[in-house]
C-alpha positions as a printed Julia matrix, in Angstrom:
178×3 Matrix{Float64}:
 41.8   -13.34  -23.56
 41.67  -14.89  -20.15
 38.51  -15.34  -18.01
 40.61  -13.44  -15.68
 41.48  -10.36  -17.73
 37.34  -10.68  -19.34
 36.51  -10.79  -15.51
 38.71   -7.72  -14.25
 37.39   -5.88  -17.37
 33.74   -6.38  -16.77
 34.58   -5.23  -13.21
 36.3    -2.15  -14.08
 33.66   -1.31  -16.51
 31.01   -1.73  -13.76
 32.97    0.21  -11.4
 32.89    3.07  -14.25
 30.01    3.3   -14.88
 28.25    3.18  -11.29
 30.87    5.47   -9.83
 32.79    4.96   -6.82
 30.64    6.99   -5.01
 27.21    5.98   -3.18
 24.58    7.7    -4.43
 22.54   10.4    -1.72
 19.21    9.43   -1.49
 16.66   11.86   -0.25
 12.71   12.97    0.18
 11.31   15.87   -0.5
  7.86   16.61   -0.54
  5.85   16.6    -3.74
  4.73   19.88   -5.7
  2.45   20.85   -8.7
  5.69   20.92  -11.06
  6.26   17.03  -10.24
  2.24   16.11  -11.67
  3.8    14.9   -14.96
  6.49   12.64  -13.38
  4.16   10.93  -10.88
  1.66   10.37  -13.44
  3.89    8.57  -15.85
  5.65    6.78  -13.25
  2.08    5.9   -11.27
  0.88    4.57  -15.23
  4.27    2.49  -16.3
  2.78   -1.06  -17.09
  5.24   -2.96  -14.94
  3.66   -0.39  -11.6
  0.08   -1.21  -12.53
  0.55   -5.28  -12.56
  1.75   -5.09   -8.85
 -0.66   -1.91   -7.67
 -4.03   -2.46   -6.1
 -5.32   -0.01   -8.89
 -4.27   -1.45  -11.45
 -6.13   -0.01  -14.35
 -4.59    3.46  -16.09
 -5.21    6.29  -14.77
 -6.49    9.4   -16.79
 -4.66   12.86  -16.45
 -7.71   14.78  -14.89
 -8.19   12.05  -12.32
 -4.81   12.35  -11.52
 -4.52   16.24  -11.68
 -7.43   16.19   -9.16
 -5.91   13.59   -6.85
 -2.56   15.23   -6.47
 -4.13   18.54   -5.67
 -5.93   17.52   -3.5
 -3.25   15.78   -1.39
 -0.73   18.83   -1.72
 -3.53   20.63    0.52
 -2.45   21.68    3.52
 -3.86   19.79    6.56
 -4.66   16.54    4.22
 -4.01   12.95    5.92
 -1.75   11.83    2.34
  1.41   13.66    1.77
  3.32   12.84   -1.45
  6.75   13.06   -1.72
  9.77   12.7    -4.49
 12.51   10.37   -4.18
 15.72   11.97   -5.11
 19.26   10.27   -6.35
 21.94   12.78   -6.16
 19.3    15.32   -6.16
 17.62   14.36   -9.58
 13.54   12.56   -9.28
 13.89    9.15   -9.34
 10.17    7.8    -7.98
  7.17    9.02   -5.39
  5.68    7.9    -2.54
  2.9     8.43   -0.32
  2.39    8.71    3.05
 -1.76    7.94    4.31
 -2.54    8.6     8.18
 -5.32    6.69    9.49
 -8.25    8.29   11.7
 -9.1     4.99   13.18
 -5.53    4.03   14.98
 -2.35    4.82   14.89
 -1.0     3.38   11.53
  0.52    5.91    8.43
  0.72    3.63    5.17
  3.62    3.92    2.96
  3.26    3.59   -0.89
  6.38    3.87   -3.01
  7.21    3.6    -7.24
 10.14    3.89   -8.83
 11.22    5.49  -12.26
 11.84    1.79  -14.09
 16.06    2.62  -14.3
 16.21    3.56  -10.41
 14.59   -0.03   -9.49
 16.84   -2.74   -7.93
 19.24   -0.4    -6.81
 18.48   -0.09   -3.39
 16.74    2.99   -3.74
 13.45    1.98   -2.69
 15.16    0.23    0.6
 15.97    3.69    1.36
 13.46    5.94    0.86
 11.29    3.19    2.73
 13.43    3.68    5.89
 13.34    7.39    5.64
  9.51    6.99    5.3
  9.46    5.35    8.35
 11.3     7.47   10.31
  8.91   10.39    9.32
  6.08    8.32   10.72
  7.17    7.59   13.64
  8.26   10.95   14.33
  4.92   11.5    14.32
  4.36    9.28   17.16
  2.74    6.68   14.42
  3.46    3.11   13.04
  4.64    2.68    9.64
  2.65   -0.15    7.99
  2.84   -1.41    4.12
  0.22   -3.34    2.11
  2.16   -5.54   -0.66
  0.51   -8.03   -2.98
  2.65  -10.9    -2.44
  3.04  -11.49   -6.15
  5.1    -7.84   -5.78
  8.45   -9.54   -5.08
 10.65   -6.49   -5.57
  8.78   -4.57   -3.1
  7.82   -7.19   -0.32
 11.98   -7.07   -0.6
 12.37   -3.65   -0.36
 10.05   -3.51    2.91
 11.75   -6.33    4.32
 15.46   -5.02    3.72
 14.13   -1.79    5.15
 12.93   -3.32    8.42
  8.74   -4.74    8.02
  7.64   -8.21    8.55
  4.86   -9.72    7.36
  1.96   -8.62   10.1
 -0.82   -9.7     8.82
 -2.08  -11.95    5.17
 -5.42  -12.37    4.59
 -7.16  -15.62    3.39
 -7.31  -14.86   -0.07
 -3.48  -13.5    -0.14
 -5.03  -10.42   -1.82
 -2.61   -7.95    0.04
 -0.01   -8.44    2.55
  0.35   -5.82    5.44
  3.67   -5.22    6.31
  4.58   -3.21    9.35
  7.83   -1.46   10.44
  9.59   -2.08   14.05
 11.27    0.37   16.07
 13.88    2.01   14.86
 15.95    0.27   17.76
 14.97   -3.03   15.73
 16.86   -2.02   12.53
């Protein structure tokens, strides 16, 4: 067989299996029913290494959290990332009292990463913060590759890094600027 034919094989089998058509990303916001997703997704190993919390959480802990942010009136929203309508990761949404800043926080189900996904739900993140009349901000470690990309394909630069390189803070332009 031919590195050609091999080549036009592998791509056809690629094409097959990703479909020809782009996948609809979309938000939604977060309910009681989508606890056990979050929770397994917030405790995969791979999320923890690259989280500021980065030891496991317990189920009551996060029971309590998540109700508490599904409140109505509470400065965190949490919402689900869908791919053609099925979950594929959360994020959150925290408005600051002291300015003007709303910080995104985003994790993906481990098959939906490197897919673009994240790029996406990141820009329609945005856009709900600054319909708000806020600035979207981020705060990466820098050792968090995969989502300093993310933010950066999505429209943030690097704002801010602190001496110690603990966290970077990220921060969205206009939506002119994309």
């Amino acid at each position: 067989m031919s590195a050609i034919t091999r080549t036009v094989r592998f791509w056809r089998f690629q094409l097959s299996y990703l479909g020809s058509e782009t996948p609809t990303i979309s938000l939604r916001r977060a309910t009681l029913d989508d606890a056990q997703l979050i929770f397994l997704w917030r405790n995969d190993i791979d999320v923890r290494e690259v989280s500021r919390l980065s030891r496991k959480v317990e189920w009551e802990e996060h029971a309590a959290w998540l109700s508490t942010r599904l409140e109505p009136g509470h400065a965190e929203s949490v919402w689900i990332i869908e791919k053609d309508a099925a979950p594929a990761g959360s994020a959150r949404i925290e408005q600051y009292d002291d300015d003007d800043r709303s910080e995104i926080s985003i994790v993906l189900e481990k098959k939906q990463r490197n897919h673009g996904i994240g790029q996406t739900a990141i820009k329609q993140l945005a856009d709900i913060i600054r319909s708000s009349g806020r600035i979207p901000v981020a705060f990466v470690r820098p050792d968090n590759k995969r989502s300093v990309k993310a933010f950066q394909k999505a429209g943030f630069t690097l704002s801010s890094q602190p001496d110690d390189a603990s966290l970077w803070q990220l921060e969205a332009g206009s939506r002119d600027d994309r």
